[in-house]
PDB file as gemmi writes it, atoms N, CA and C in Angstrom:
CRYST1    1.000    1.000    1.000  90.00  90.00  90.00 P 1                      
ATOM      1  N   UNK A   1       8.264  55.075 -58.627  1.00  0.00           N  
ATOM      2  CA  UNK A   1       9.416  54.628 -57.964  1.00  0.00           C  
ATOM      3  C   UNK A   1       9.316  54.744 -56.451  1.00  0.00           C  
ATOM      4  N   UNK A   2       8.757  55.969 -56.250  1.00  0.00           N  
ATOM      5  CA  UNK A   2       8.496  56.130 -54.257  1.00  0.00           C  
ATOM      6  C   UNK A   2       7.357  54.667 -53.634  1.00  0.00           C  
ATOM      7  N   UNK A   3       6.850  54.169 -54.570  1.00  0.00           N  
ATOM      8  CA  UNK A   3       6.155  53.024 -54.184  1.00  0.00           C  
ATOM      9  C   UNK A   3       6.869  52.146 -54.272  1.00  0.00           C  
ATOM     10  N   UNK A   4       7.737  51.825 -55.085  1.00  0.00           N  
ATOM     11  CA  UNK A   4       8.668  50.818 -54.864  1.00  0.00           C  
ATOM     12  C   UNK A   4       9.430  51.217 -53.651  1.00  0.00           C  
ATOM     13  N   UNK A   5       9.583  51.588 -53.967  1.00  0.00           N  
ATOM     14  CA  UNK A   5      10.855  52.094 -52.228  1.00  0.00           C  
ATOM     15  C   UNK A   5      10.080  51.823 -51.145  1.00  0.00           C  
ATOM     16  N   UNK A   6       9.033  51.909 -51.002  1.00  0.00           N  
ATOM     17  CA  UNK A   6       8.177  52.111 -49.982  1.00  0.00           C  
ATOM     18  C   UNK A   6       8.101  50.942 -49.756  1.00  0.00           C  
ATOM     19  N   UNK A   7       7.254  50.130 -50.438  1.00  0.00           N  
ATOM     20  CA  UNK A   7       6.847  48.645 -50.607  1.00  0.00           C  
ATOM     21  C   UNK A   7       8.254  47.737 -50.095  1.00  0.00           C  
ATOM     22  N   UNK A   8      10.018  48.350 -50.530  1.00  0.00           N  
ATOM     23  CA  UNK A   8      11.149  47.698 -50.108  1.00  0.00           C  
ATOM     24  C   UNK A   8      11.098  48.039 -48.941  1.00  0.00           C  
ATOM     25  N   UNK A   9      10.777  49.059 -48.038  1.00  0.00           N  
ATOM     26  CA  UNK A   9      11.149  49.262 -47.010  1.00  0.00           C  
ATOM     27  C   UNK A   9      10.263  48.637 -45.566  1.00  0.00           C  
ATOM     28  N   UNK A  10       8.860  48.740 -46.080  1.00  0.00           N  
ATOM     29  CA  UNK A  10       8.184  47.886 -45.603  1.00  0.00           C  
ATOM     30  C   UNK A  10       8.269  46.402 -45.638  1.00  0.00           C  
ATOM     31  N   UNK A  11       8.732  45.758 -46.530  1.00  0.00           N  
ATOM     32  CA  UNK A  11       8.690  43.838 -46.701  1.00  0.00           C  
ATOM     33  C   UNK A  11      10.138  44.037 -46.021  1.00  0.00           C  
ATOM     34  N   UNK A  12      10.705  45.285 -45.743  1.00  0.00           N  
ATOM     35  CA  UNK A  12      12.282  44.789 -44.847  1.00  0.00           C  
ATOM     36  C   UNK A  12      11.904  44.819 -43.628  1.00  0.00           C  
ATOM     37  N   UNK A  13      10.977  45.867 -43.338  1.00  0.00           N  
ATOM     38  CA  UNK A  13      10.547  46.430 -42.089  1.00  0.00           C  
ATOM     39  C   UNK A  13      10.307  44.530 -41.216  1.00  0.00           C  
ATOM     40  N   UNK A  14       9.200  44.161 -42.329  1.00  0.00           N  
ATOM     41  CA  UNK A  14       8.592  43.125 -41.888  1.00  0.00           C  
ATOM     42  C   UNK A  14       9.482  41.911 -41.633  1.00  0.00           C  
ATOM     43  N   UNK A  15      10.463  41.798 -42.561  1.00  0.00           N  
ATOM     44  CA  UNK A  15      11.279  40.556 -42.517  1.00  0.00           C  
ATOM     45  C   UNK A  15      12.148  40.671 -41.076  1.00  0.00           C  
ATOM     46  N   UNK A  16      12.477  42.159 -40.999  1.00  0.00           N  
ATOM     47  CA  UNK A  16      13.260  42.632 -39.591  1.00  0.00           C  
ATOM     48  C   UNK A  16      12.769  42.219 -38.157  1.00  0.00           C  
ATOM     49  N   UNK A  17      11.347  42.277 -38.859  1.00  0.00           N  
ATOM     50  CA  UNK A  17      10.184  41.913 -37.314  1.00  0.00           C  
ATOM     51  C   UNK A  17      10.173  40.585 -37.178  1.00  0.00           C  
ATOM     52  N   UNK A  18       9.901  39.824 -38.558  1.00  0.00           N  
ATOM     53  CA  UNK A  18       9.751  38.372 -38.064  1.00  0.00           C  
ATOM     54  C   UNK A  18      11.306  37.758 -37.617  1.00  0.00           C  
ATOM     55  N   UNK A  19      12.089  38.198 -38.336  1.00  0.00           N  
ATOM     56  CA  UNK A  19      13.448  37.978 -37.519  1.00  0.00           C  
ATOM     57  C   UNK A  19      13.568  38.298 -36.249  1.00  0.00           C  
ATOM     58  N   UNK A  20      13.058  39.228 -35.866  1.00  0.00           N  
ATOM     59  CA  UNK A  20      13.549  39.733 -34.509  1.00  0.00           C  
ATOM     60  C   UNK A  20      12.422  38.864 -33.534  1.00  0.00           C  
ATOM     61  N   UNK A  21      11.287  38.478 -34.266  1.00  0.00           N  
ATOM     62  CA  UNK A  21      10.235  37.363 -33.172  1.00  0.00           C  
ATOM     63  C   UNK A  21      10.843  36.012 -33.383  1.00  0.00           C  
ATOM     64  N   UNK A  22      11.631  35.554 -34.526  1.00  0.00           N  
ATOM     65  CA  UNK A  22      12.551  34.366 -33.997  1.00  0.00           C  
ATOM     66  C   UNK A  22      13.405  34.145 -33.503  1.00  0.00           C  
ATOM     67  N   UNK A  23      14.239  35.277 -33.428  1.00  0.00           N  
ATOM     68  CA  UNK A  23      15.148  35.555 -32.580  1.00  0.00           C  
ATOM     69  C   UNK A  23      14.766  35.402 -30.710  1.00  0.00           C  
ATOM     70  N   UNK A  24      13.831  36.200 -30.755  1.00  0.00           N  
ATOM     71  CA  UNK A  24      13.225  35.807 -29.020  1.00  0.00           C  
ATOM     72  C   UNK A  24      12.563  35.087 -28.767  1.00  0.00           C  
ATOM     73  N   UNK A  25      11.953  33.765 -29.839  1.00  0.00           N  
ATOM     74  CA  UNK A  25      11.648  32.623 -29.032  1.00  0.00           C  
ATOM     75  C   UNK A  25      12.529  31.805 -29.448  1.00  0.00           C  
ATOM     76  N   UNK A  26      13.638  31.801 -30.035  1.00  0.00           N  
ATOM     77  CA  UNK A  26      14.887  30.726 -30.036  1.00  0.00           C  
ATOM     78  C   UNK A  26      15.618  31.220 -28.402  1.00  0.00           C  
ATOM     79  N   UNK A  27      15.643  32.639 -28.191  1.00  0.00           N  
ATOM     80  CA  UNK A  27      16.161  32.388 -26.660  1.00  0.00           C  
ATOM     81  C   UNK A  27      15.814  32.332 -25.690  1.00  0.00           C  
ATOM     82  N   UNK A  28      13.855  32.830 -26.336  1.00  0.00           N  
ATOM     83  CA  UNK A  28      13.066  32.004 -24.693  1.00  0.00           C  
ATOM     84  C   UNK A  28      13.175  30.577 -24.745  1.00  0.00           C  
ATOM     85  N   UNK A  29      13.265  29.789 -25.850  1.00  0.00           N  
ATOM     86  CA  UNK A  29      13.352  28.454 -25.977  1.00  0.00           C  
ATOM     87  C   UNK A  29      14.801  28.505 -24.772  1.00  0.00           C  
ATOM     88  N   UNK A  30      15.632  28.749 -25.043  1.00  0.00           N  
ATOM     89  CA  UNK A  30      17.222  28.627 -24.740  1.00  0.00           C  
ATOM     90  C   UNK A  30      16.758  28.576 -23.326  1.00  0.00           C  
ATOM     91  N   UNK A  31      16.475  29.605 -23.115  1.00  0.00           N  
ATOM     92  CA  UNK A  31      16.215  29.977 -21.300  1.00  0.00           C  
ATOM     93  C   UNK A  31      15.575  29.094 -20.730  1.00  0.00           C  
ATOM     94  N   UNK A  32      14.453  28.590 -21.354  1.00  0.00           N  
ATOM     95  CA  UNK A  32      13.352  27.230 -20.820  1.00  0.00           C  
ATOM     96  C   UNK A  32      14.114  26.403 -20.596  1.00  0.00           C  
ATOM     97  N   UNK A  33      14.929  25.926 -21.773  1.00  0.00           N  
ATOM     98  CA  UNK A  33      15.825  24.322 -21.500  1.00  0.00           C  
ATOM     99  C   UNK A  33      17.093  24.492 -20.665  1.00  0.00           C  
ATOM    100  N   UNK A  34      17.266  25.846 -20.453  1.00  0.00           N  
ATOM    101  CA  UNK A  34      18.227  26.127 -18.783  1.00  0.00           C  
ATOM    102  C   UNK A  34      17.319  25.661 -17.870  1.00  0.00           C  
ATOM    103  N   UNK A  35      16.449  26.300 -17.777  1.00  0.00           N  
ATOM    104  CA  UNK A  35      15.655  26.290 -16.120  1.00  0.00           C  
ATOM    105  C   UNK A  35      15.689  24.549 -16.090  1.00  0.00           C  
ATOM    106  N   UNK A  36      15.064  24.068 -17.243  1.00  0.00           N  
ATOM    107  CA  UNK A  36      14.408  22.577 -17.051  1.00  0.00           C  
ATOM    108  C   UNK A  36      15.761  21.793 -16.843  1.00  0.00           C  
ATOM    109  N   UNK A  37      17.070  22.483 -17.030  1.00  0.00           N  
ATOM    110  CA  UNK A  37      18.108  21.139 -16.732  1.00  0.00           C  
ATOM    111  C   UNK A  37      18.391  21.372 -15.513  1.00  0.00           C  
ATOM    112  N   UNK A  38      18.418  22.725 -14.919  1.00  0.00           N  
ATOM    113  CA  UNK A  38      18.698  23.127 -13.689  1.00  0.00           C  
ATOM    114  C   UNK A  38      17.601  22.249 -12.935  1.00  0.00           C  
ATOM    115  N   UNK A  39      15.865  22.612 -12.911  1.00  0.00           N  
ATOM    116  CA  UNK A  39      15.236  21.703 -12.691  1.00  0.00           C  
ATOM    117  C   UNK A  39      15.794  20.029 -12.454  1.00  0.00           C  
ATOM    118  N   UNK A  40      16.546  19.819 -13.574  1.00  0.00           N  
ATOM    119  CA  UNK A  40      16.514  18.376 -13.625  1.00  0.00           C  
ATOM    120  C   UNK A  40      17.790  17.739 -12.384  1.00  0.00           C  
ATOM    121  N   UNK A  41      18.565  18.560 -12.332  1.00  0.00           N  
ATOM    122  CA  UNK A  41      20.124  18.457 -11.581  1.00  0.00           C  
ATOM    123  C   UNK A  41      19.859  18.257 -10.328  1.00  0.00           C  
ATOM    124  N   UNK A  42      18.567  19.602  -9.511  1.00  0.00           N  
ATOM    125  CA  UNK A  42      18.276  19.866  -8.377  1.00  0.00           C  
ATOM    126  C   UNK A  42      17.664  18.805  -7.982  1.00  0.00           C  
ATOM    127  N   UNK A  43      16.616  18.079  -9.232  1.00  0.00           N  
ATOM    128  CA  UNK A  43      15.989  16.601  -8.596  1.00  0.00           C  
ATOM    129  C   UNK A  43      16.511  15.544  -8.198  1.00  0.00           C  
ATOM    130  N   UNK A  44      17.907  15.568  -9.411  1.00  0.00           N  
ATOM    131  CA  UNK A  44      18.920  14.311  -8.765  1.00  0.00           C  
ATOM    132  C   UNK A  44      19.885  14.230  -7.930  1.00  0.00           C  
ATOM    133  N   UNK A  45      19.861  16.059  -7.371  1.00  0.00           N  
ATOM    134  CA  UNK A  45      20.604  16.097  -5.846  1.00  0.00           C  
ATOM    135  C   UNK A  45      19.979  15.813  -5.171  1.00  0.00           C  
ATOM    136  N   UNK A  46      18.538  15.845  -4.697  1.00  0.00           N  
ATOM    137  CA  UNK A  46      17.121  16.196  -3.774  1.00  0.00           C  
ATOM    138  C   UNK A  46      17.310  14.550  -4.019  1.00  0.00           C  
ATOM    139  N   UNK A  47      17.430  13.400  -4.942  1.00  0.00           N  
ATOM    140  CA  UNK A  47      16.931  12.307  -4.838  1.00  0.00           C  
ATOM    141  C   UNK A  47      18.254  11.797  -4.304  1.00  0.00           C  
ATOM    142  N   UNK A  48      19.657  12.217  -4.664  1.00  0.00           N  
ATOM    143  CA  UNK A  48      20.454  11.293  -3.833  1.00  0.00           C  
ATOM    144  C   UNK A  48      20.446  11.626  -2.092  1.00  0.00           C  
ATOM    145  N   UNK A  49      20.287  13.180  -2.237  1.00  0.00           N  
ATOM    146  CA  UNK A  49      19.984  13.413  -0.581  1.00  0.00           C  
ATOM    147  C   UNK A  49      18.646  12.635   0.087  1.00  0.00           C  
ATOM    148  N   UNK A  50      17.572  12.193  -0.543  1.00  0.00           N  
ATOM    149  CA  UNK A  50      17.192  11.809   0.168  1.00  0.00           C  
ATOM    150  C   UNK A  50      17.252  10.137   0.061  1.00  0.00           C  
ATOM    151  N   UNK A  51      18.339   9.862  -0.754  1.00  0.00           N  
ATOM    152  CA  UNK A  51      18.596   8.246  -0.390  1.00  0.00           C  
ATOM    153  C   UNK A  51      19.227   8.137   0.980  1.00  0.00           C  
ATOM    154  N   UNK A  52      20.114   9.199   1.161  1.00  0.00           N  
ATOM    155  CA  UNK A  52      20.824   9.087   2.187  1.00  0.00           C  
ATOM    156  C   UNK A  52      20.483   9.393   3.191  1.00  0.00           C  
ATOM    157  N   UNK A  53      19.470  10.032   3.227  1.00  0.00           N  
ATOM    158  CA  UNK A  53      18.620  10.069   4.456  1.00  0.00           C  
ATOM    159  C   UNK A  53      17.522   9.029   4.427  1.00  0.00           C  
ATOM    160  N   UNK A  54      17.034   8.963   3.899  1.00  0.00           N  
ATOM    161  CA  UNK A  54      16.586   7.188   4.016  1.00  0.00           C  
ATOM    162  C   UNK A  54      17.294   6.045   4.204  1.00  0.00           C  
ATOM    163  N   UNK A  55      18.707   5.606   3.923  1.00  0.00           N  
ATOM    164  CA  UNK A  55      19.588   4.723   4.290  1.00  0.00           C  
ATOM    165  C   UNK A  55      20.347   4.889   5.860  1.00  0.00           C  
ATOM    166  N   UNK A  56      20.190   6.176   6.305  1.00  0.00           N  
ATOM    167  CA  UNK A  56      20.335   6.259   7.655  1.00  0.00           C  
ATOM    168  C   UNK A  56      19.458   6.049   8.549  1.00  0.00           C  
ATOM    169  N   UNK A  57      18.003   7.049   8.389  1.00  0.00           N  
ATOM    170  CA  UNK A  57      16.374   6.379   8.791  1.00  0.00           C  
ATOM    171  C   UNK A  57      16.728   4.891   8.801  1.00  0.00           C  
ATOM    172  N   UNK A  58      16.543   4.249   7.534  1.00  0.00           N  
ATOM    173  CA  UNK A  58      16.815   2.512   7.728  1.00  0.00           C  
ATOM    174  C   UNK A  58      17.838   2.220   8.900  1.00  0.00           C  
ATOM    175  N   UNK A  59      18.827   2.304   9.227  1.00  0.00           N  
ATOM    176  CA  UNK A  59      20.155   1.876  10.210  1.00  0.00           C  
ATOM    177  C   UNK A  59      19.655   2.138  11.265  1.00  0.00           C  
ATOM    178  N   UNK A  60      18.704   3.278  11.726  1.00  0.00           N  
ATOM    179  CA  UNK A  60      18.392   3.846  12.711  1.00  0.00           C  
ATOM    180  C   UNK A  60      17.023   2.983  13.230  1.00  0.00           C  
ATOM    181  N   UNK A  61      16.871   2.657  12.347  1.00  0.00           N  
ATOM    182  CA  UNK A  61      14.810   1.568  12.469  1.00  0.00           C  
ATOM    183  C   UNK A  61      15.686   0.445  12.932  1.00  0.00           C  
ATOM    184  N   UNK A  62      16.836  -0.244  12.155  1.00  0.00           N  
ATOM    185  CA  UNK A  62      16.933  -1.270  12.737  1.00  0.00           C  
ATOM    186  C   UNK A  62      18.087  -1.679  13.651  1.00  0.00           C  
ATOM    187  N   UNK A  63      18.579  -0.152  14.341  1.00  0.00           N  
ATOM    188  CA  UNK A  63      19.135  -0.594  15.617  1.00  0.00           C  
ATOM    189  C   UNK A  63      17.761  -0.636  16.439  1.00  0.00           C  
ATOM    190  N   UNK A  64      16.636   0.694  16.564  1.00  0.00           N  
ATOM    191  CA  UNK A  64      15.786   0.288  17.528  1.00  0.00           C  
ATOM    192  C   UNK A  64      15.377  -1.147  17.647  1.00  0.00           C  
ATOM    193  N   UNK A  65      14.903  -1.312  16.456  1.00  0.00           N  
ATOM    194  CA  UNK A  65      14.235  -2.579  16.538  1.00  0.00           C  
ATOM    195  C   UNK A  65      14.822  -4.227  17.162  1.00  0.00           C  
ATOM    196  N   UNK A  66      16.417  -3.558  17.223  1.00  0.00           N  
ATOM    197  CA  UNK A  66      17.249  -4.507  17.906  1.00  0.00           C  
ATOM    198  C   UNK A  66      17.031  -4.614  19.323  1.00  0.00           C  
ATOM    199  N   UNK A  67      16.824  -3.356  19.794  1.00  0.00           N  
ATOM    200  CA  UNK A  67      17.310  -2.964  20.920  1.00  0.00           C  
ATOM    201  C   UNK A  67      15.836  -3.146  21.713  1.00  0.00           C  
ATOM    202  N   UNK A  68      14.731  -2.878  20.833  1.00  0.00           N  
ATOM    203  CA  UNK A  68      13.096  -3.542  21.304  1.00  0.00           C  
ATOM    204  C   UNK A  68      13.144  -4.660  21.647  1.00  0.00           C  
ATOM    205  N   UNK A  69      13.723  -5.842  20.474  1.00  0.00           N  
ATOM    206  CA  UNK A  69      13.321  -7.556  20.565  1.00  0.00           C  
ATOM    207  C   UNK A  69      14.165  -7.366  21.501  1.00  0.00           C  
ATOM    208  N   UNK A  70      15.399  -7.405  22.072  1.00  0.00           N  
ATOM    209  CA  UNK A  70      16.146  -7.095  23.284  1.00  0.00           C  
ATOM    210  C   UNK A  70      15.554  -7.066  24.739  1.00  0.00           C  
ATOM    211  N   UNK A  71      14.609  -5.849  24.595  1.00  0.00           N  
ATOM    212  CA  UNK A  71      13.935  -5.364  25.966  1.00  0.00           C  
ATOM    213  C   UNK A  71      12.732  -6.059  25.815  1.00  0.00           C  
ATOM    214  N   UNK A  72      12.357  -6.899  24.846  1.00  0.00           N  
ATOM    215  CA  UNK A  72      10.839  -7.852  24.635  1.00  0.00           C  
ATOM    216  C   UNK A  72      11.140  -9.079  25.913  1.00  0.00           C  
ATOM    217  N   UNK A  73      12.605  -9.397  25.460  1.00  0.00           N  
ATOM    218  CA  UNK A  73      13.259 -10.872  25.478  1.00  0.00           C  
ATOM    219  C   UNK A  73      13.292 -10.578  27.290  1.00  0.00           C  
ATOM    220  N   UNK A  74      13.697  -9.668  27.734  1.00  0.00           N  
ATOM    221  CA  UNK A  74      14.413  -9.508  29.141  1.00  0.00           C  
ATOM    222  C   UNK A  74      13.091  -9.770  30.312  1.00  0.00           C  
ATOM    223  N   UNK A  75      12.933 -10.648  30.905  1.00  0.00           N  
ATOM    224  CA  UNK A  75      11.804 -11.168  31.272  1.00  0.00           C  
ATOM    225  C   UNK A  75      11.985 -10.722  32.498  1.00  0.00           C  
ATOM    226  N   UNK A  76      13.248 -10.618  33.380  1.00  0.00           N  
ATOM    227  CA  UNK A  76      13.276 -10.217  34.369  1.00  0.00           C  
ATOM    228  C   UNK A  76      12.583  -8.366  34.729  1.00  0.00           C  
ATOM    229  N   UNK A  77      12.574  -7.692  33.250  1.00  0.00           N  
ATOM    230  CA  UNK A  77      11.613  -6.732  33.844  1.00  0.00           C  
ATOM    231  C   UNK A  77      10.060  -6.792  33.519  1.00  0.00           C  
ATOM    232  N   UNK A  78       9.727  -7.581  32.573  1.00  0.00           N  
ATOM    233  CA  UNK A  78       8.339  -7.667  31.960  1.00  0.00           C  
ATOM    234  C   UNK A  78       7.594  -8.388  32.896  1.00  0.00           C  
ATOM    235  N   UNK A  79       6.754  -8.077  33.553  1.00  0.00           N  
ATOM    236  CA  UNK A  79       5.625  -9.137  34.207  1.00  0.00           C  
ATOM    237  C   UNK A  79       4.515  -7.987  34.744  1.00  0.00           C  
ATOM    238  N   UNK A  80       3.690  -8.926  34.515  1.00  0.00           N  
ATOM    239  CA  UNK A  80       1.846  -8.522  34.642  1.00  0.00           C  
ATOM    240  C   UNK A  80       1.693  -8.049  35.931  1.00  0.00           C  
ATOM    241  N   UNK A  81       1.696  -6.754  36.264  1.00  0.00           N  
ATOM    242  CA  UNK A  81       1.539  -6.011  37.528  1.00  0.00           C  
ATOM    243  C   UNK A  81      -0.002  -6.393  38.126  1.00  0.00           C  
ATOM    244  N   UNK A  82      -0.682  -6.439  37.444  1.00  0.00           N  
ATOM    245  CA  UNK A  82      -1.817  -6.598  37.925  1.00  0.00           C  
ATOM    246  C   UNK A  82      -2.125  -8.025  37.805  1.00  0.00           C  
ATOM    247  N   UNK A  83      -1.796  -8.917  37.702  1.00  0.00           N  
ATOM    248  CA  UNK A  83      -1.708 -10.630  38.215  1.00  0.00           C  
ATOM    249  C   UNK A  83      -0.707 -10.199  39.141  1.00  0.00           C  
ATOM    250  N   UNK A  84      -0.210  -9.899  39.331  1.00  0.00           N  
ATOM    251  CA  UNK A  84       0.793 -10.117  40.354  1.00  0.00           C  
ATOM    252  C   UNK A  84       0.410 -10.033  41.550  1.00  0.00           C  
ATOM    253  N   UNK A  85      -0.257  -7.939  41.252  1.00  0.00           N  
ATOM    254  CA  UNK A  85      -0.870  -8.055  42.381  1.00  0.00           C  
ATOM    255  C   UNK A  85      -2.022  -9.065  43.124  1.00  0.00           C  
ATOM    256  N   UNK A  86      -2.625  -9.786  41.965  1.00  0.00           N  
ATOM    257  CA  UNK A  86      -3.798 -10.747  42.180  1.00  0.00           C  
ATOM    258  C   UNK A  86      -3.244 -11.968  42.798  1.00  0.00           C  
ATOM    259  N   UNK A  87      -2.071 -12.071  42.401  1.00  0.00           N  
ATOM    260  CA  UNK A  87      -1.407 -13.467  43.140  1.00  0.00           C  
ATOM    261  C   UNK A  87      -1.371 -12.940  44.204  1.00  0.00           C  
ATOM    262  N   UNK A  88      -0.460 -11.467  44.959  1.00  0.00           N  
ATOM    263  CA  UNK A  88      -0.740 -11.421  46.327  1.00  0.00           C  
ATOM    264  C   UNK A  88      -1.673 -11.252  47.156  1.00  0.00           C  
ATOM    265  N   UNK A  89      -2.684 -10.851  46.427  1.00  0.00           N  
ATOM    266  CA  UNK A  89      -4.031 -10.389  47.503  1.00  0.00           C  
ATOM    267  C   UNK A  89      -4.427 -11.906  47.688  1.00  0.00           C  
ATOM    268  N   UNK A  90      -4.279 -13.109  46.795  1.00  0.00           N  
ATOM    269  CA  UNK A  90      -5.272 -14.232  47.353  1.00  0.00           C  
ATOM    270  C   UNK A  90      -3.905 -15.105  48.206  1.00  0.00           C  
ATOM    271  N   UNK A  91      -2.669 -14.884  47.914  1.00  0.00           N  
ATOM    272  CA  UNK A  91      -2.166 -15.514  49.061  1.00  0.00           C  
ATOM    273  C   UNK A  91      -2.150 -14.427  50.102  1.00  0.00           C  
ATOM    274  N   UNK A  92      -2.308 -13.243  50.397  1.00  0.00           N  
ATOM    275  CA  UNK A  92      -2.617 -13.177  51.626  1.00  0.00           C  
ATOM    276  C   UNK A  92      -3.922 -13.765  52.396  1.00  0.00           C  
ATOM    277  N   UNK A  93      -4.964 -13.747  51.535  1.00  0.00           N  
ATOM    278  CA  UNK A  93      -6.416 -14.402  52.369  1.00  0.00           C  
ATOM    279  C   UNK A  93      -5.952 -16.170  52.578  1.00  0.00           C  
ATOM    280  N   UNK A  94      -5.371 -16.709  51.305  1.00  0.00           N  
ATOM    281  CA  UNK A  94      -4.916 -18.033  51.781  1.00  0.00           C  
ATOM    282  C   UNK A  94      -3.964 -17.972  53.665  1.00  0.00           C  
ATOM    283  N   UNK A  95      -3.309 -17.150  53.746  1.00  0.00           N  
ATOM    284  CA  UNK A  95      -2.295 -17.274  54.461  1.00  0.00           C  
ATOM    285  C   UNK A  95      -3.325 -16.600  56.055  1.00  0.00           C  
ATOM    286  N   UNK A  96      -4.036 -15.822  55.798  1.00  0.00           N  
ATOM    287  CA  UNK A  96      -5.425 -15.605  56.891  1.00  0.00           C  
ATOM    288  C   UNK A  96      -5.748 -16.718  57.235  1.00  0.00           C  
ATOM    289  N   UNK A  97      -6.751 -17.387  56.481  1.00  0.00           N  
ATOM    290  CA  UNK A  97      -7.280 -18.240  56.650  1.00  0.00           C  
ATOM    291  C   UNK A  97      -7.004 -19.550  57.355  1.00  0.00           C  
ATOM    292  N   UNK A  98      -5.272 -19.995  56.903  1.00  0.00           N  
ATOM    293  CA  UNK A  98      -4.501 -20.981  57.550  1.00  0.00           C  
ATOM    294  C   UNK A  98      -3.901 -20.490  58.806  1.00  0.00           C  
ATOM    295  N   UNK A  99      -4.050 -18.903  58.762  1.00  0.00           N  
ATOM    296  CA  UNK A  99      -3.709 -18.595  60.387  1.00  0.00           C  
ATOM    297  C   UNK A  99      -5.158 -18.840  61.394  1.00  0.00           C  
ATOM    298  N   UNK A 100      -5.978 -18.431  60.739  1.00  0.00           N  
ATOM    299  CA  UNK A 100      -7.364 -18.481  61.389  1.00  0.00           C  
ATOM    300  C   UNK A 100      -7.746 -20.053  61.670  1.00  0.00           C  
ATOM    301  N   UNK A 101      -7.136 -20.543  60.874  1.00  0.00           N  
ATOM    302  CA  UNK A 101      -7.858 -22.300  61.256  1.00  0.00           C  
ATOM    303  C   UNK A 101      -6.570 -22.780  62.516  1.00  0.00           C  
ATOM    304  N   UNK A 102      -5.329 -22.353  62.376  1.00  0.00           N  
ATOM    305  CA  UNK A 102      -4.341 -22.774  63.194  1.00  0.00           C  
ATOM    306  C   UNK A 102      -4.444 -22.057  64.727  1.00  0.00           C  
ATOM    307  N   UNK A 103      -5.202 -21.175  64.783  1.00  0.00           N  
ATOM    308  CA  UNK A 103      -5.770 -20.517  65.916  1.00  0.00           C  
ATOM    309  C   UNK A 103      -6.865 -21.434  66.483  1.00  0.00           C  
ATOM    310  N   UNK A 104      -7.621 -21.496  65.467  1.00  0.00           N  
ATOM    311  CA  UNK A 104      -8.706 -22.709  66.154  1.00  0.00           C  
ATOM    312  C   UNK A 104      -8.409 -24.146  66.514  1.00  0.00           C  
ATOM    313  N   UNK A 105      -7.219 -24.300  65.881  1.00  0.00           N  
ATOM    314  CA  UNK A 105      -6.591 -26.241  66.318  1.00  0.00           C  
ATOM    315  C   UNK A 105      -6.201 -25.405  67.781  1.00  0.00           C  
ATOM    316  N   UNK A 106      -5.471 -24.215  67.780  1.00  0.00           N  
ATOM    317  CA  UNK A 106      -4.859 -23.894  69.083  1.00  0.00           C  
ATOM    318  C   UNK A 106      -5.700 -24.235  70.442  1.00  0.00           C  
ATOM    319  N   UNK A 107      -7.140 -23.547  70.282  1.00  0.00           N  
ATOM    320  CA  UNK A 107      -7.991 -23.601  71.175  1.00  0.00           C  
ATOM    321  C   UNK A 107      -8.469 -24.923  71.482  1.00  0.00           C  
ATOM    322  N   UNK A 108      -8.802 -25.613  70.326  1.00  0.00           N  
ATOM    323  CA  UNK A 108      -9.515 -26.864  70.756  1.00  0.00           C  
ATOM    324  C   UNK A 108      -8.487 -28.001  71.374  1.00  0.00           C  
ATOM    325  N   UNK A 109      -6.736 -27.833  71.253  1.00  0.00           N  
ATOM    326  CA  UNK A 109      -5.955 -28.443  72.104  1.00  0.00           C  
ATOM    327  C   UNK A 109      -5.984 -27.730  73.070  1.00  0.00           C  
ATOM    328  N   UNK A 110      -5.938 -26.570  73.403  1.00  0.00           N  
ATOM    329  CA  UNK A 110      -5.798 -26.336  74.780  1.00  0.00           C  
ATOM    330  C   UNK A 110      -7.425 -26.909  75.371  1.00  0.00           C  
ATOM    331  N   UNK A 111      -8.272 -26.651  75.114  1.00  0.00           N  
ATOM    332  CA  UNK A 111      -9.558 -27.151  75.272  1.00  0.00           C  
ATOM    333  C   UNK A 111      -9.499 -28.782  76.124  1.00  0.00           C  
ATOM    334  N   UNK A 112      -8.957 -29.673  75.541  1.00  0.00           N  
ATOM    335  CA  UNK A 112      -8.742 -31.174  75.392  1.00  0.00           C  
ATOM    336  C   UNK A 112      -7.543 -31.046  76.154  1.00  0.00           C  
ATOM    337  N   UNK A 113      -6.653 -30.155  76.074  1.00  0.00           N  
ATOM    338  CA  UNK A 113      -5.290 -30.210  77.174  1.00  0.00           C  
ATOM    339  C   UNK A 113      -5.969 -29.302  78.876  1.00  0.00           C  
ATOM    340  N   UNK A 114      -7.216 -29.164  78.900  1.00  0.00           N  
ATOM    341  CA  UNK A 114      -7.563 -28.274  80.138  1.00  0.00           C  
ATOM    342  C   UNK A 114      -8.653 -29.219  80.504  1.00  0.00           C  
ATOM    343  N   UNK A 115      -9.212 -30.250  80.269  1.00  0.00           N  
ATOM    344  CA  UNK A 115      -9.410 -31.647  80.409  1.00  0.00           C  
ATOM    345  C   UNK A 115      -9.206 -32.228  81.326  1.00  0.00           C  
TER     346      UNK A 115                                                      
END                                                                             
């Protein structure tokens, strides 16, 4: 009879254990599918926050980009500094040169006027 008893107390022992190991992965299970919805919530705050910061980024790209073709268009400040300067350096030698030849008509009338 002490073997029977024994043998009951042990297959309870055991049934107690495997109960008690399904017991803690039904609530590590439990705990996992918390984290993973929490997980899941935080992604679809993180994704509407960053719509909205991308839909402002966007508003913000295309005022600059307004405000670029704008300052593209304004011609009165855009021009080629360095043609420019190239236009003045050769009209100053043009403007030499027509002084230098108008110096020489000078002489050769007074020349013909001292005659």
């Amino acid at each position: 009879m002490e073997s029977n008893a024994i043998s009951q107390i042990g297959a309870l022992a055991t049934f107690l254990g495997i109960l008690a190991s399904l017991v803690g992965v039904i609530f590590w299970f439990a705990r996992l599918e918390g984290k993973v919805s929490k997980l899941a919530e935080a992604r679809e705050e993180d994704k509407k926050a960053r719509e909205i910061r991308d839909l402002e980024r966007d508003a913000r790209v295309e005022k600059i980009e307004a405000q670029l073709a704008a300052h593209r268009e304004n011609a009165e400040i855009h021009f080629n500094l360095r043609l420019h300067q190239e236009i003045e350096r050769r009209q100053d030698d043009r403007f030499r040169r027509v002084e230098g030849r108008l110096g020489h008509i000078e002489e050769k009338l007074d020349q013909v006027l001292a005659k």
